[in-house]
MISEKE-697760 format. One record per residue (C-alpha): residue number from 1; residue in three letters; x, y, z. Coordinates in nm, 3 decimals. Layout:
MISEKE-697760
<r NUM,"ALA",<X,Y,Z>>
...
END
This chain:
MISEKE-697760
<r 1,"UNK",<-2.650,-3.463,-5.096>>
<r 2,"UNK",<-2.479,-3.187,-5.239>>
<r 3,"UNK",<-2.074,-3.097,-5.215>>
<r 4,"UNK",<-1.984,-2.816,-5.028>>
<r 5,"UNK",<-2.037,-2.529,-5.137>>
<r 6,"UNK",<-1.732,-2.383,-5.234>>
<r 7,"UNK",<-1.576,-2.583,-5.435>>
<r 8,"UNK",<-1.781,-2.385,-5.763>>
<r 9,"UNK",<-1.798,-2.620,-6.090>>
<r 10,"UNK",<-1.451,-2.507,-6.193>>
<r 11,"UNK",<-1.373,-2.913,-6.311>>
<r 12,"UNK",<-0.984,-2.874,-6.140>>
<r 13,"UNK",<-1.173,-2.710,-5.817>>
<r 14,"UNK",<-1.414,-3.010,-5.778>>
<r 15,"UNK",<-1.157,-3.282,-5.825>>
<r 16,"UNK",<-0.949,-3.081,-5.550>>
<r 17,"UNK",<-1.248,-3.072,-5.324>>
<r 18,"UNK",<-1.328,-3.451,-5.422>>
<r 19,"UNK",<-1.008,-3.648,-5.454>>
<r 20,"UNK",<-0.782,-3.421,-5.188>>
<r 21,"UNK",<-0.946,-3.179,-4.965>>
<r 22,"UNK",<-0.946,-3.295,-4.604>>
<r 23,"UNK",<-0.761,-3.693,-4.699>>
<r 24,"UNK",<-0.573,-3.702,-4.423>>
<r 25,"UNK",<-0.183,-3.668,-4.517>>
<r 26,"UNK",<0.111,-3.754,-4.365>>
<r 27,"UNK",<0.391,-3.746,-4.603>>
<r 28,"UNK",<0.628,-3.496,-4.463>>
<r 29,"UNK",<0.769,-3.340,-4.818>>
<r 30,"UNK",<0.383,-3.326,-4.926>>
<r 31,"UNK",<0.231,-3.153,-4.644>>
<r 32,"UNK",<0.538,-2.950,-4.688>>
<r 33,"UNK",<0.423,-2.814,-5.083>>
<r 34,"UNK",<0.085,-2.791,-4.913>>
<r 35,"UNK",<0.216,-2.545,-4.662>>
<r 36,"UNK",<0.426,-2.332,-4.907>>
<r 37,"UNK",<0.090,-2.308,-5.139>>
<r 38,"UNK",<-0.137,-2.229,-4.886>>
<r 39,"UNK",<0.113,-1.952,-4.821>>
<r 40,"UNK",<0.163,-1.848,-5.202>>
<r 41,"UNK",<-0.272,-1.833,-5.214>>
<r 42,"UNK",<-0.280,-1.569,-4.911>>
<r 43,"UNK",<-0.428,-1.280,-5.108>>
<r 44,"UNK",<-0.523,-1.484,-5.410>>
<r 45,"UNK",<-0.797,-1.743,-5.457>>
<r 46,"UNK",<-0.729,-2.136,-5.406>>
<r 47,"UNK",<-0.829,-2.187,-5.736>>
<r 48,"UNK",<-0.563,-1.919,-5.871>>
<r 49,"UNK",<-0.309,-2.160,-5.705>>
<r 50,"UNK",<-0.462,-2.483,-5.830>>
<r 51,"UNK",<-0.421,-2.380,-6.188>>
<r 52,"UNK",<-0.034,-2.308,-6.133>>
<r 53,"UNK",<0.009,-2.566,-5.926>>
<r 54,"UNK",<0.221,-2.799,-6.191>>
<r 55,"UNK",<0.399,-2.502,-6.269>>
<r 56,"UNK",<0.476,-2.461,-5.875>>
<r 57,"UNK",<0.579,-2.865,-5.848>>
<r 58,"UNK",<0.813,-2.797,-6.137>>
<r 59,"UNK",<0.973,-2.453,-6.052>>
<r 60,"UNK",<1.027,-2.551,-5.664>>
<r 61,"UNK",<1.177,-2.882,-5.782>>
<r 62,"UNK",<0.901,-3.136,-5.692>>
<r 63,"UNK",<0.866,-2.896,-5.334>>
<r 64,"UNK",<1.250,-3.124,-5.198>>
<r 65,"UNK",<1.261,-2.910,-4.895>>
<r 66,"UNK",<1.598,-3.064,-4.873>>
<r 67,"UNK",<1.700,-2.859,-5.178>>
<r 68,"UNK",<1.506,-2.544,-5.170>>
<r 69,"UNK",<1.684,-2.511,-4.841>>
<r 70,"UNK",<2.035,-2.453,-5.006>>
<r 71,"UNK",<1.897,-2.208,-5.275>>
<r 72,"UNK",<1.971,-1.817,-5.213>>
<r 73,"UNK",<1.945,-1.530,-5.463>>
<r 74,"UNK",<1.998,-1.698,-5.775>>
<r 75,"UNK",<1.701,-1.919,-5.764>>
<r 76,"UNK",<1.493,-1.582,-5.634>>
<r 77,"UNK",<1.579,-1.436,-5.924>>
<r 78,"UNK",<1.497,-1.741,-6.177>>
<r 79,"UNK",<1.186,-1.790,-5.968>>
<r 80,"UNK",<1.089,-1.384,-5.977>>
<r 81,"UNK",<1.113,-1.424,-6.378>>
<r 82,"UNK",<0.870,-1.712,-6.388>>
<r 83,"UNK",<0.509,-1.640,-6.558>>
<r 84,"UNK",<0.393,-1.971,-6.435>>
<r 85,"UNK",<0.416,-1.931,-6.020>>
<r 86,"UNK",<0.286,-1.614,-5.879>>
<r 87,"UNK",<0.590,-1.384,-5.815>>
<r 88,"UNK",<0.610,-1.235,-5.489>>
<r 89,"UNK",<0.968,-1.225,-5.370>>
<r 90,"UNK",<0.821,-1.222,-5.006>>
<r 91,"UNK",<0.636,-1.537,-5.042>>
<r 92,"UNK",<0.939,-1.708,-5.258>>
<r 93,"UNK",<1.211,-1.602,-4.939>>
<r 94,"UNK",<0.942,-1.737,-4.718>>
<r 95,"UNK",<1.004,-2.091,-4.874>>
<r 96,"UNK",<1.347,-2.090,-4.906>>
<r 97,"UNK",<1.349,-2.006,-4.503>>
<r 98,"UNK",<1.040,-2.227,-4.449>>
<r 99,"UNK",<1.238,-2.565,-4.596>>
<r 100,"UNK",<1.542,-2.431,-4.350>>
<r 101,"UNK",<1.300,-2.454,-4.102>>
<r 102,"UNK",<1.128,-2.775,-4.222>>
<r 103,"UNK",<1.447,-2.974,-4.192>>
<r 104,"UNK",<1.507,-2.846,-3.806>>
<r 105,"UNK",<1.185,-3.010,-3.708>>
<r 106,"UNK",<1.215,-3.313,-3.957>>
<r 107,"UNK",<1.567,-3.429,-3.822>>
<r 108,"UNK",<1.414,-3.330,-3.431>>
<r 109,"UNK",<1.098,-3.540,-3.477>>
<r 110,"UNK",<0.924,-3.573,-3.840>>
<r 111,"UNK",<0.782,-3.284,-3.968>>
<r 112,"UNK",<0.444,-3.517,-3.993>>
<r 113,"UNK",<0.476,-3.621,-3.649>>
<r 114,"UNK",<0.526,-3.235,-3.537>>
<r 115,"UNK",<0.188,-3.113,-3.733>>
<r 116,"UNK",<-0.031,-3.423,-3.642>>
<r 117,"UNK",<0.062,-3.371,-3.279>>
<r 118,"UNK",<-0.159,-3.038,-3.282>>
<r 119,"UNK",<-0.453,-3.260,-3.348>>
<r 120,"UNK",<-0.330,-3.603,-3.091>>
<r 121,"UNK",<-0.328,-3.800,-3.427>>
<r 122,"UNK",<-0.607,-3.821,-3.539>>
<r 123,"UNK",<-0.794,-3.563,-3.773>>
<r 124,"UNK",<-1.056,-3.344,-3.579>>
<r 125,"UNK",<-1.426,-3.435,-3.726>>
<r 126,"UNK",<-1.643,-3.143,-3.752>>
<r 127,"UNK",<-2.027,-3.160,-3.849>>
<r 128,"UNK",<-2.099,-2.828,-3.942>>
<r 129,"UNK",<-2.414,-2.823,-4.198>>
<r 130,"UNK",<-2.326,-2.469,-4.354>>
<r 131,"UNK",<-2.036,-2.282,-4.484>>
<r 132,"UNK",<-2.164,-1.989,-4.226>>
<r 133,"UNK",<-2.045,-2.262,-3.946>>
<r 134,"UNK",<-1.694,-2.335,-4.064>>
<r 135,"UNK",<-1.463,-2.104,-3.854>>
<r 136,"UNK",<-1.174,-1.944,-4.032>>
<r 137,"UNK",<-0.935,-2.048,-3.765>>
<r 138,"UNK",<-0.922,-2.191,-3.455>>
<r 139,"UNK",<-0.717,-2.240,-3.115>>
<r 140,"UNK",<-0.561,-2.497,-3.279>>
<r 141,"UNK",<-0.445,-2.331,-3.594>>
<r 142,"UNK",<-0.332,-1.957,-3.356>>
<r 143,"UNK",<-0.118,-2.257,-3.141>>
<r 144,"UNK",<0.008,-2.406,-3.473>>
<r 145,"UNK",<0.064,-2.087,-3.642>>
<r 146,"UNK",<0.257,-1.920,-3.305>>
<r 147,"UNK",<0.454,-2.275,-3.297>>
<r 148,"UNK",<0.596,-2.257,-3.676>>
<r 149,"UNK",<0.661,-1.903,-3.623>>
<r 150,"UNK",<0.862,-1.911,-3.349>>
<r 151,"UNK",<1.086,-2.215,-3.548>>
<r 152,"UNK",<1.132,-1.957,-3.803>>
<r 153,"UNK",<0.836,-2.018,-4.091>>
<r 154,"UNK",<0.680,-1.754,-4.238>>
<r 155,"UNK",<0.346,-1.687,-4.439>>
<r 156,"UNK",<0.189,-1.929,-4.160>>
<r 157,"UNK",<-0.076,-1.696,-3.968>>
<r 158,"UNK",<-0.370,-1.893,-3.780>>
<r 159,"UNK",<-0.575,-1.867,-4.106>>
<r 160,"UNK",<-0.356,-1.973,-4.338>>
<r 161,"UNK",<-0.237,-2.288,-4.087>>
<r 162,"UNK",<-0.667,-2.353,-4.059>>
<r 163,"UNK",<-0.704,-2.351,-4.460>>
<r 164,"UNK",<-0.383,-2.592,-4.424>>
<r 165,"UNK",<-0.513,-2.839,-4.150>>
<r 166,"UNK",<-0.827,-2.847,-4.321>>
<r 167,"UNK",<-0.698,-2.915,-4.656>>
<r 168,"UNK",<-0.437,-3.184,-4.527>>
<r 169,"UNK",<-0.721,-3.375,-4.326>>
<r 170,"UNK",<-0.583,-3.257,-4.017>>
<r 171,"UNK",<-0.944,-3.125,-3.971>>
<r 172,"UNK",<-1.246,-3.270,-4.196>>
<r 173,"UNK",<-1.450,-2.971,-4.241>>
<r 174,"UNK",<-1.676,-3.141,-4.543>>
<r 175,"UNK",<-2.011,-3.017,-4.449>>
<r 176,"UNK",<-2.219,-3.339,-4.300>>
<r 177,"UNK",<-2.390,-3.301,-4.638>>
<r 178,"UNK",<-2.164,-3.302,-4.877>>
<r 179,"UNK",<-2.104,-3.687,-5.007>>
<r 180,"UNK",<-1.742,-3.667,-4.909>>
<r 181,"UNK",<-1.757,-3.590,-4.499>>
<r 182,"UNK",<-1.832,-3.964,-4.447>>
<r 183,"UNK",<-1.576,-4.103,-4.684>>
<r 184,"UNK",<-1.306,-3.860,-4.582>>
<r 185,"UNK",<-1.439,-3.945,-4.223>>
<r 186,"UNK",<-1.330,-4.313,-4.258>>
<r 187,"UNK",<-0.973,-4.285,-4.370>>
<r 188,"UNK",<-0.895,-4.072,-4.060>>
END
């Protein structure tokens, strides 16, 4: 059996696609960082985002949506002059108004409760056998995507919400021969 085929032999890109990809989460501040990186990698590569990833965890204060939500301009600006994150003031705004947002539907209902909804509960199990199969999004991830829109997130179109339910085990998307599907497949 062989791993799916994209996660390359970069070592941090095949202990992603080993240890995380597709685990079902359901810590609300963690699927939370998830969200804002998936956002950050839209026009970049995954693995671009892996590699700053620390650098992320430690600029955005450990991804506390509680206290990215009070930041403004100030911590634009420190964030805009920081070589370690990517630097896209559209994408840093976004998560300052995405963790606004994030608390809304975490005091309503649990932000985890809100996302695994989409899917009843339980992560979707797909048993596609090439990389041609795996869609990049779904009805799903359009509903999702419309839904955090309209509560005010940003950077959160149906492709980035698919790369997000399938990296946060919403959706296990391992190919059926990659070693993982089945063990990913049991701790849904």
């Amino acid at each position: 059996m062989e791993r799916c085929g994209w996660a390359g032999p970069d070592p941090i890109y095949l202990a992603y696609h080993d240890e995380e990809w597709a685990v079902p989460e359901r810590d609300a501040r963690a699927l939370f960082e998830k969200l804002v990186l998936d956002g950050f990698q839209a026009g970049l590569s995954w693995l671009t985002i892996l590699k700053k990833r620390e650098n992320f965890r430690a600029a955005f204060q450990g991804f506390d949506p509680h206290v990215i939500a009070g930041w403004g301009e100030a911590e634009v600006m420190r964030l805009l002059g920081d070589p370690g994150i990517v630097r896209h003031r559209g994408k840093i705004e976004a998560t300052i108004t995405n963790a606004r947002a994030w608390a809304a539907i975490e005091a309503e209902q649990g932000f985890a409760a809100y996302l695994w909804n989409f899917v009843d509960g339980r992560p979707i199990q797909s048993r596609f056998e090439t990389l041609a199969e795996v869609p990049a999004e779904t009805e799903i991830s359009r509903k999702l995507s419309k839904d955090l829109k309209r509560r005010g997130f940003k950077f959160c179109g149906p492709t980035i919400t698919y790369a997000f339910m399938q990296a946060v085990g919403m959706v296990n998307d391992h190919l059926v021969t990659c070693p993982c599907h089945e063990r990913v497949a049991r701790l849904g």
